[in-house]
C-alpha positions as CSV (number, residue, x, y, z in Angstrom):
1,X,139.4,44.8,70.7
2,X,137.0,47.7,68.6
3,X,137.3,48.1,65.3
4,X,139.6,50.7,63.9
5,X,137.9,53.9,62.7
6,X,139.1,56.6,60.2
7,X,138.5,60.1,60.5
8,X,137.9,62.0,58.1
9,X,140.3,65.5,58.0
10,X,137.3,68.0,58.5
11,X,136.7,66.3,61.7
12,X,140.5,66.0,63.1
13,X,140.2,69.5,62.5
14,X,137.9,70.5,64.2
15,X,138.5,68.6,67.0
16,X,142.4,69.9,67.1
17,X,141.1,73.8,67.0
18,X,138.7,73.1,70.0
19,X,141.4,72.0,71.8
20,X,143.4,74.3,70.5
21,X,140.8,76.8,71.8
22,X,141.6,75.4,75.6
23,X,138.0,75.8,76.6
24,X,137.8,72.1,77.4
25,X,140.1,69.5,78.5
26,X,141.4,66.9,76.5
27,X,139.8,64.4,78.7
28,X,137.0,66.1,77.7
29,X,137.1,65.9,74.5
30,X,138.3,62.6,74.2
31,X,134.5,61.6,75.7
32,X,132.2,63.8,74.2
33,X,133.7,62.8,70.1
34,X,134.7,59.1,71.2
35,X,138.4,59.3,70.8
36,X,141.6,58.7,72.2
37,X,143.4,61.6,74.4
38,X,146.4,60.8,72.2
39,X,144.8,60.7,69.5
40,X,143.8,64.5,70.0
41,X,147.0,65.4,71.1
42,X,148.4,64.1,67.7
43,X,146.1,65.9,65.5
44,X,146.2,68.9,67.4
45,X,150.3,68.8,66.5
46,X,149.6,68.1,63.2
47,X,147.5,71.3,62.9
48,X,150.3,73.4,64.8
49,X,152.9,71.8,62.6
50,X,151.1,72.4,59.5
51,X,149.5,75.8,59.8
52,X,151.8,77.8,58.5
53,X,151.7,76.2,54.9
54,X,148.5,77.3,54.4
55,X,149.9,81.2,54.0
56,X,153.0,80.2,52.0
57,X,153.0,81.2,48.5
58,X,152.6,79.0,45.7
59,X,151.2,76.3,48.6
60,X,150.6,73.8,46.0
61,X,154.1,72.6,45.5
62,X,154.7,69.6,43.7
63,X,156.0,67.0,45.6
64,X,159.6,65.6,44.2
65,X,159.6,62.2,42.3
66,X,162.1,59.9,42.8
67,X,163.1,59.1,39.1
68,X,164.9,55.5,40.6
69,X,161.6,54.7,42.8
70,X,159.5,55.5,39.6
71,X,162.1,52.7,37.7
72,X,162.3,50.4,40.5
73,X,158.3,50.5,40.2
74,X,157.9,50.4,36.7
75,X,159.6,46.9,36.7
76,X,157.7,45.3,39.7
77,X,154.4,46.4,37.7
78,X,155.9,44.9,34.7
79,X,156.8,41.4,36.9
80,X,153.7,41.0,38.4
81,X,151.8,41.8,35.1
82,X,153.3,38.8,33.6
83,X,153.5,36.6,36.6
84,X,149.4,37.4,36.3
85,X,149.6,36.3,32.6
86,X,151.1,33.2,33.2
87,X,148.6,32.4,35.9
88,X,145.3,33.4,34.3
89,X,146.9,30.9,31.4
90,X,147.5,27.8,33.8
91,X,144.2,28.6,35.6
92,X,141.8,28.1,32.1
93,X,141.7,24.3,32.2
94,X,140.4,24.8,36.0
95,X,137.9,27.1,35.1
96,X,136.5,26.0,32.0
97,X,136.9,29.3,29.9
């Protein structure tokens, strides 16, 4: 099985407006930049489906916080930080520190 790869965006782009473009197949595609037909198709979705964001006014909107998610958060971070505590402290007669 390969490894998985990660794209970076410049290069989904660029990909997705060549196909976009139609001057090539997919199939095409999919050979010449090493990639998976669906793969292409996805990004080139993605573009479609995102495009017209980029005119919108005030693009950069903040996204919404969840004030419950941030809460719900807050006290895993606050469990784990002492379950870490209490480790590191049973862990020192191991170590030798």
């Amino acid at each position: 099985m390969g490894k998985r790869r990660n794209h970076d965006a410049g290069f989904k782009a660029c990909v997705a407006l060549e196909a976009l473009k139609g001057e090539r197949t997919v199939p095409e595609l999919a050979a010449e930049y090493g990639v998976h037909p669906t793969m292409i198709h996805q990004w080139k979705k993605a573009l479609l489906e995102g495009a017209a964001d980029i005119f919108e006014r005030g693009s950069r909107k903040p996204a919404a916080v969840d004030e419950e998610t941030v809460r719900s958060l807050h006290a895993k971070i606050g469990e784990l930080a002492v379950a870490n505590d209490f480790l590191s402290r049973k862990l020192k007669p191991w170590t030798g520190k």
